[in-house]
N, C-alpha and C positions, 0 to 999 in steps of 0.2 A: 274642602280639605280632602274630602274622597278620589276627588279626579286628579291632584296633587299626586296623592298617594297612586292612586291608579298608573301613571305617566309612570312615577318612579319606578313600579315593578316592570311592566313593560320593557323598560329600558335595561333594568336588570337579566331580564331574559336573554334581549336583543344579543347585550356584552356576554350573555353566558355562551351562548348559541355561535357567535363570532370568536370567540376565545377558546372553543370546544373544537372548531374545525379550522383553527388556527393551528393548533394543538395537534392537528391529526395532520393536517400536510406538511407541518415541521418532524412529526415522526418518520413521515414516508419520506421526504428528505432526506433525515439522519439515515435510514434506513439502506436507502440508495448509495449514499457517499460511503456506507462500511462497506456495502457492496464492491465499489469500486474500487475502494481501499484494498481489501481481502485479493481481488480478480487482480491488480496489478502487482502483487507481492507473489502472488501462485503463479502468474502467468510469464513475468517478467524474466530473462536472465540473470543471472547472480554475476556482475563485474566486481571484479577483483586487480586492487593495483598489487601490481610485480613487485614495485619497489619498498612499499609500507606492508606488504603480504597481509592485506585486508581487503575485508571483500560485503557489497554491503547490496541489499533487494532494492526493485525501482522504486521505492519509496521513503527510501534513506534520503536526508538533505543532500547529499555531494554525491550521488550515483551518477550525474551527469557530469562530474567536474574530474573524471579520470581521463589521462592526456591519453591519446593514444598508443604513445609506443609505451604506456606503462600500463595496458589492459589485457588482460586476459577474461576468456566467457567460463563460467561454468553455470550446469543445467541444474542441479544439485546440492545442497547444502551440505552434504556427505564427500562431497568429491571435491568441496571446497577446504574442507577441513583436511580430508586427507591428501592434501598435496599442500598442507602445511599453513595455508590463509587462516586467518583468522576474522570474526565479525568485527563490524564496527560500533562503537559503543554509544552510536548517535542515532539509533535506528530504533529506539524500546521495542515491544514485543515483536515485529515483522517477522523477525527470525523463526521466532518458535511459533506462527500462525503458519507461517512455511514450511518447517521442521515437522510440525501434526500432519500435516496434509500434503507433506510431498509424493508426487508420482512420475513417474518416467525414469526411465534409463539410457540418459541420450551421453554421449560422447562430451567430456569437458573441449574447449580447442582455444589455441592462440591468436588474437589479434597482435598480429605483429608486422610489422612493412614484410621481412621476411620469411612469415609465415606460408605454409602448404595451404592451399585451401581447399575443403575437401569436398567444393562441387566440383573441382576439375578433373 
């Protein structure tokens, strides 16, 4: 009965020990992906459609599904507002983890076929 018992704690440990450092590379995981999360919301440009005058971070579901000749860039979530865009209401907090931690003062500009472009 002792070595029954014996086996069973062993085993106990084993599961504890593998579910403890289970536990710790699923945090540094989790950890990593807010990471990423956070880096492409801050780092991203703010596209803004012309025609719905909404404008939403790279990590909105539809940030990639603006056609072209209906996009405009903006660097800023201030300069998005003030030329009249508004968020998109599918994006939950990205806005205002951007909104806290916004920096730079870079020029909004047009994607447009007839747009100036201002490397030339």
């Amino acid at each position: 009965m002792a070595t029954k018992e014996k086996v069973f704690w062993e085993w106990v440990w084993i599961v504890a020990i593998v579910a403890g450092l289970g536990f710790s590379v699923y945090s540094l995981y989790i950890e990593k992906v807010r990471q990423w999360h956070i880096d492409a919301v801050m780092n991203g440009p703010i596209r803004a459609n012309t025609q719905s005058r909404i404008y939403q971070v790279p990590t909105c579901p539809n940030y990639d599904s603006i056609h072209a000749d209906n996009l405009r860039l903006f660097q800023t979530i201030e300069k998005a507002n003030a030329a009249g865009y508004r968020p998109a209401q599918n994006c939950g907090n990205d806005f205002r983890i951007r909104q806290v931690n916004e920096s730079g003062d870079f020029d909004d500009y047009r994607i447009q076929y007839d747009y100036d472009d201002p490397r030339q």
